[in-house]
C-alpha positions as CSV (number, residue, x, y, z in Angstrom):
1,X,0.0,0.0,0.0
2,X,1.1,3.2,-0.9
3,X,0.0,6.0,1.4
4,X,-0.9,9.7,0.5
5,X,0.1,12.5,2.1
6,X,-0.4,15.8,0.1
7,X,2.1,18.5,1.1
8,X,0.1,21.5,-0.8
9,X,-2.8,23.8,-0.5
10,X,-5.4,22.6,-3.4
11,X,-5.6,19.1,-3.5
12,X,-8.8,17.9,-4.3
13,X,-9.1,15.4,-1.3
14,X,-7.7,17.5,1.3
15,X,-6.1,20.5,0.2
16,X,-4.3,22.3,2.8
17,X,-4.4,19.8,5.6
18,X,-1.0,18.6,5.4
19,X,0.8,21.4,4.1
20,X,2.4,22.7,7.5
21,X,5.7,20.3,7.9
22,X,4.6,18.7,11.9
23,X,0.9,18.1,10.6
24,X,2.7,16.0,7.0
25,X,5.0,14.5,8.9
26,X,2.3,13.5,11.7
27,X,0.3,12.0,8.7
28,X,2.9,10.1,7.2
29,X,3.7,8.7,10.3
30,X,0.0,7.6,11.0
31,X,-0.3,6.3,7.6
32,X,2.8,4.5,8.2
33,X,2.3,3.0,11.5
34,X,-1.3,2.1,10.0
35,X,0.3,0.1,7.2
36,X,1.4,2.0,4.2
37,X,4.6,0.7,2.6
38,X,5.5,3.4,1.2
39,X,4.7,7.1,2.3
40,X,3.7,9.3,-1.4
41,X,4.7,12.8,-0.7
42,X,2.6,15.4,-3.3
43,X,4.3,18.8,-3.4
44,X,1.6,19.5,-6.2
45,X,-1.5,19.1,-7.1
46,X,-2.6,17.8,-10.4
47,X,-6.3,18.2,-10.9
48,X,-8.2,20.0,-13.5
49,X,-8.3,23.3,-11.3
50,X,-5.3,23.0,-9.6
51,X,-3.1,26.4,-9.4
52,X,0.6,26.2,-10.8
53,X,3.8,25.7,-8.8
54,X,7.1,26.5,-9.5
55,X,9.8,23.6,-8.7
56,X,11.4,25.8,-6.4
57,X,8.3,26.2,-4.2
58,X,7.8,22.0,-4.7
59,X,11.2,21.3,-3.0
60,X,10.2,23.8,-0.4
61,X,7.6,21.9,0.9
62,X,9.2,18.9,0.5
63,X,12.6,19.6,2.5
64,X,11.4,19.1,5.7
65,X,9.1,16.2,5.1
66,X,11.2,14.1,2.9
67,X,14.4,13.9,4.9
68,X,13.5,13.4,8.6
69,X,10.8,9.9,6.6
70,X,13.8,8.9,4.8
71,X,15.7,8.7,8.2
72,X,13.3,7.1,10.0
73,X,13.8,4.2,7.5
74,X,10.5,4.8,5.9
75,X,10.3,4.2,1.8
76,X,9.2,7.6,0.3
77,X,7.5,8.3,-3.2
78,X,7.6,12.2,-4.7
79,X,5.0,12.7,-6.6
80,X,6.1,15.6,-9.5
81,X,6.4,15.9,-12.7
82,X,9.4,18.7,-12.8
83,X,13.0,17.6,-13.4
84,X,14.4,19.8,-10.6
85,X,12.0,18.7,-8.5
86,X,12.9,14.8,-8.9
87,X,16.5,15.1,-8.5
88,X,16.0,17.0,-5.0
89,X,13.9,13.9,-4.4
90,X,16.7,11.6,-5.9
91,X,19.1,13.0,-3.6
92,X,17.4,13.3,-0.7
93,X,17.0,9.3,-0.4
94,X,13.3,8.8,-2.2
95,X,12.8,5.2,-2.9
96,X,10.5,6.5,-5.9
97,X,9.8,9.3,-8.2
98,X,6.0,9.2,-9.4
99,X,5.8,11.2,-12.5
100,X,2.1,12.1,-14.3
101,X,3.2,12.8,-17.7
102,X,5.4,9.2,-17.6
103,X,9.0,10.6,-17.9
104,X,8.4,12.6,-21.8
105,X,11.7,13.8,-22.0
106,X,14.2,10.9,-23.3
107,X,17.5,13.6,-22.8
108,X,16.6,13.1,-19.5
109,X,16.9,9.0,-19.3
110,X,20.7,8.6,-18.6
111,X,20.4,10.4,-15.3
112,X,17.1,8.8,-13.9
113,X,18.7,5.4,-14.8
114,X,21.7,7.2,-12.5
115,X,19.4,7.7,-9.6
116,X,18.2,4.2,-8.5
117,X,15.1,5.2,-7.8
118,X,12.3,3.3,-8.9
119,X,9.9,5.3,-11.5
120,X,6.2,5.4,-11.3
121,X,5.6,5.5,-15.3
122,X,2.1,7.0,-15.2
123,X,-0.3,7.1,-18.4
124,X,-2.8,9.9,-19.1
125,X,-4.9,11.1,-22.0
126,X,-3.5,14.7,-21.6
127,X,0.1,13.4,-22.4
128,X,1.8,16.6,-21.0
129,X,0.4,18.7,-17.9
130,X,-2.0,18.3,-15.7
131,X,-5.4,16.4,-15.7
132,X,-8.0,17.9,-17.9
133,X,-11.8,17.7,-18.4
134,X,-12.6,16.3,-22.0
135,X,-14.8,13.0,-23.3
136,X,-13.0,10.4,-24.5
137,X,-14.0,6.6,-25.9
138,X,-13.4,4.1,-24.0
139,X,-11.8,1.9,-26.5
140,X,-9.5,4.6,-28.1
141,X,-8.4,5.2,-24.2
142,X,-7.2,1.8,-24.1
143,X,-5.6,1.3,-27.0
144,X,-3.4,4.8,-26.6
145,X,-2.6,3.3,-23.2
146,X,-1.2,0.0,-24.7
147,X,0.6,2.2,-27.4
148,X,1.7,4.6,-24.5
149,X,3.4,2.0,-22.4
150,X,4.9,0.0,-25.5
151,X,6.8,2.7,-27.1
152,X,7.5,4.9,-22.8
153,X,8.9,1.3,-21.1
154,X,11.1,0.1,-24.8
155,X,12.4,4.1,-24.5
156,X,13.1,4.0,-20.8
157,X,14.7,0.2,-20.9
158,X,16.7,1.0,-24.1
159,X,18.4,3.8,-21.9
160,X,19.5,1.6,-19.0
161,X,17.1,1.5,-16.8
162,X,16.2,-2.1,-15.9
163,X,12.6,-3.4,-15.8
164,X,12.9,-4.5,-12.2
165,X,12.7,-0.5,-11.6
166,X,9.6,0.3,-13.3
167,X,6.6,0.6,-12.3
168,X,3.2,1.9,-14.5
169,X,0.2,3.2,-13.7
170,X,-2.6,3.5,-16.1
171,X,-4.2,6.5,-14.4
172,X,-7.9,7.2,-13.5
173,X,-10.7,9.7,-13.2
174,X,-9.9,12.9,-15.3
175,X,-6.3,11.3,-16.3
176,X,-8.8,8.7,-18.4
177,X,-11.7,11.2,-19.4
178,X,-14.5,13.3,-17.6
179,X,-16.7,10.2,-17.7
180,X,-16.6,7.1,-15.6
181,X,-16.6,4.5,-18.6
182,X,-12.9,5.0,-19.1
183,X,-11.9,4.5,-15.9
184,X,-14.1,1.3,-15.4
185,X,-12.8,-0.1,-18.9
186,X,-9.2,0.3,-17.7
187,X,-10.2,-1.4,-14.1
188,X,-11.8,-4.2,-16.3
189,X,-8.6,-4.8,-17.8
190,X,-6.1,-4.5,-14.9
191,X,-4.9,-7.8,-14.7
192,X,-4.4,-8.2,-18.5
193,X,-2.6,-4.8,-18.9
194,X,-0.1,-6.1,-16.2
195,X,0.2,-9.4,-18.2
196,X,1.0,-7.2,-21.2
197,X,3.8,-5.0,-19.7
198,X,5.4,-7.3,-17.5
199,X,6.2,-4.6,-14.6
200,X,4.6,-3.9,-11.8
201,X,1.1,-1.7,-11.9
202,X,0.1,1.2,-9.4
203,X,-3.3,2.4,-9.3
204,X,-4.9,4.9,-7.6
205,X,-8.7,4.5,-7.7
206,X,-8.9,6.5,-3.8
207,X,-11.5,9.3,-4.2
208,X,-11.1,10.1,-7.4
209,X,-13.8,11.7,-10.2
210,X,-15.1,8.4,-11.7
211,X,-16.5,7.4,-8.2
212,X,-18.3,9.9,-7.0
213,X,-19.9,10.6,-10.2
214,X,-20.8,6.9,-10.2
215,X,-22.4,7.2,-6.6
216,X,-23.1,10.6,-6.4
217,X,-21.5,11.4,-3.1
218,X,-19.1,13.8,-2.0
219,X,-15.8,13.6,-0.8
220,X,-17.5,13.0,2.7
221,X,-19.3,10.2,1.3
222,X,-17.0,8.4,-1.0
223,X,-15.0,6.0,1.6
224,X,-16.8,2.9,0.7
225,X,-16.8,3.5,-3.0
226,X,-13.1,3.7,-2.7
227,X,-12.7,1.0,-0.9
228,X,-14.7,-1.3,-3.0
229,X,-12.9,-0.4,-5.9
230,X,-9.2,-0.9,-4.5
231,X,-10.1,-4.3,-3.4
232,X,-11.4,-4.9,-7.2
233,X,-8.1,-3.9,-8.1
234,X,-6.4,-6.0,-5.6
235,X,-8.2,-9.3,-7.1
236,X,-7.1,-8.0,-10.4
237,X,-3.5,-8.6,-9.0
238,X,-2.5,-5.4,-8.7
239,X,1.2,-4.5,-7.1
240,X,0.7,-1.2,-5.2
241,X,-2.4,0.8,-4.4
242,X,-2.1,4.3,-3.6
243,X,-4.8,5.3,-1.1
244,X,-5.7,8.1,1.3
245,X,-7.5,5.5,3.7
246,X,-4.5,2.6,4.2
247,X,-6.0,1.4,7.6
248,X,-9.9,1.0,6.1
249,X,-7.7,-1.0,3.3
250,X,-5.5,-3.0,5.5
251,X,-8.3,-3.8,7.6
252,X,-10.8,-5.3,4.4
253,X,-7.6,-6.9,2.7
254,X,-7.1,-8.9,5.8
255,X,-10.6,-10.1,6.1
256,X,-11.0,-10.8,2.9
257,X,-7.7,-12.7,2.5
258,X,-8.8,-14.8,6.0
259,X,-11.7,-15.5,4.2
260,X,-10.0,-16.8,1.3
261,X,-7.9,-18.7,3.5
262,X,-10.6,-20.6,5.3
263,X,-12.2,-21.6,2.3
264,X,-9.4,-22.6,0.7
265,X,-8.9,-24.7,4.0
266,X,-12.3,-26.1,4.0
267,X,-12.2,-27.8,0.1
């Protein structure tokens, strides 16, 4: 489980909670001692409405969150899509960079595959930027996902970076479309996009746009949605799943794999 912990002001989920260094680091901890694997730091939000931010004001509100996790022994993500940003992370002992536009920029392969971080190769329909509102099919989503990941992973690979590092994610809500039908296509098909690639896959259903449309509830409301579809994902053989809840997830993983345990036993 990968935990979230959003170090900015606008976040959708919870925008501002976390952005004072004692109440991230607070969080983190929480989320760690609660079960989270690895603690995701977000200097950034990337929503449709977010507001910009510069690099330098990203490793400002990183600095003193990252080092005092990394310390403490606890894997860190960083969450950013800005070079500078990525090699403060880099340096600063993150365990993973987690980039939403996938790592575009090939001139910069030879020194990610000098980092040794691992690298969180997210696909979106918006290709550069941030997450956007705009209709898309279903079936043309897939396929430029599949296209996406062929050509990103034989680019990043061919540069030195070995497979064991990467990681994909095939991004949800807004990152798929301003409908739910992409997003439930690419849930549908989680187990055979990881069969495809061969790596890893991250996925982030927690909260996002696709649910609460679905359901109609707020972010209040939306808990159970969430956690119904992380543990979809999870039988879908998912590797990580990023989530703002980790102990509501923990707890339902662990009865549902008792469950499975014990009927397994009983056969």
């Amino acid at each position: 489980m990968v935990g979230i912990v959003n170090v900015t002001a606008d976040s959708f989920s919870d925008g501002g909670r976390f952005l004072a260094p004692k109440d991230a680091l607070a969080h983190a901890r929480r989320l760690h001692a609660a079960g989270a694997d690895v603690i995701e730091l977000g200097p950034a939000a990337s929503h449709p409405d977010a507001e910009q931010v510069t690099a330098d004001e990203e490793v400002r509100r990183l600095d003193p969150v990252l080092d005092p996790l990394v310390a403490e022994g606890i894997p860190v993500a960083v969450d950013s899509c800005q070079p500078r940003t990525q090699r403060f992370a880099a340096d600063h002992g993150a365990t993973f960079l987690n980039d939403i536009q996938g790592f575009p920029d090939p001139e910069r392969y030879a020194e990610l595959a000098g980092t040794g971080c691992r690298l969180i190769v997210m696909h979106s329909v918006q290709r550069r930027g941030p997450a956007t509102k705009v209709r898309t099919d279903p079936q043309t989503v897939l396929a430029g996902l599949e296209q996406f990941f062929d050509q990103r992973l034989a680019a990043l690979r061919a540069a030195g970076i070995d497979s064991e590092r990467l990681i994909i994610d095939p991004g949800l809500g807004y990152f798929l479309g301003a409908t739910p039908e992409p997003s439930l296509t690419v849930m549908a098909e989680l187990r055979a996009i990881r069969n495809r690639f061969g790596v890893p896959i991250m996925v982030s259903p927690s909260r996002k746009s696709f649910l609460r449309a679905i359901t109609g509830r707020d972010l209040a409301g939306i808990g159970p949605a969430s956690l119904a579809a992380e543990l979809y994902a999870a039988g879908q053989g998912v590797d990580f799943i990023r989530t703002h809840d980790v102990a509501a997830l923990r707890d339902a993983l662990t009865v549902l794999n008792a469950l499975e345990h014990h009927a397994g036993a009983g056969r």
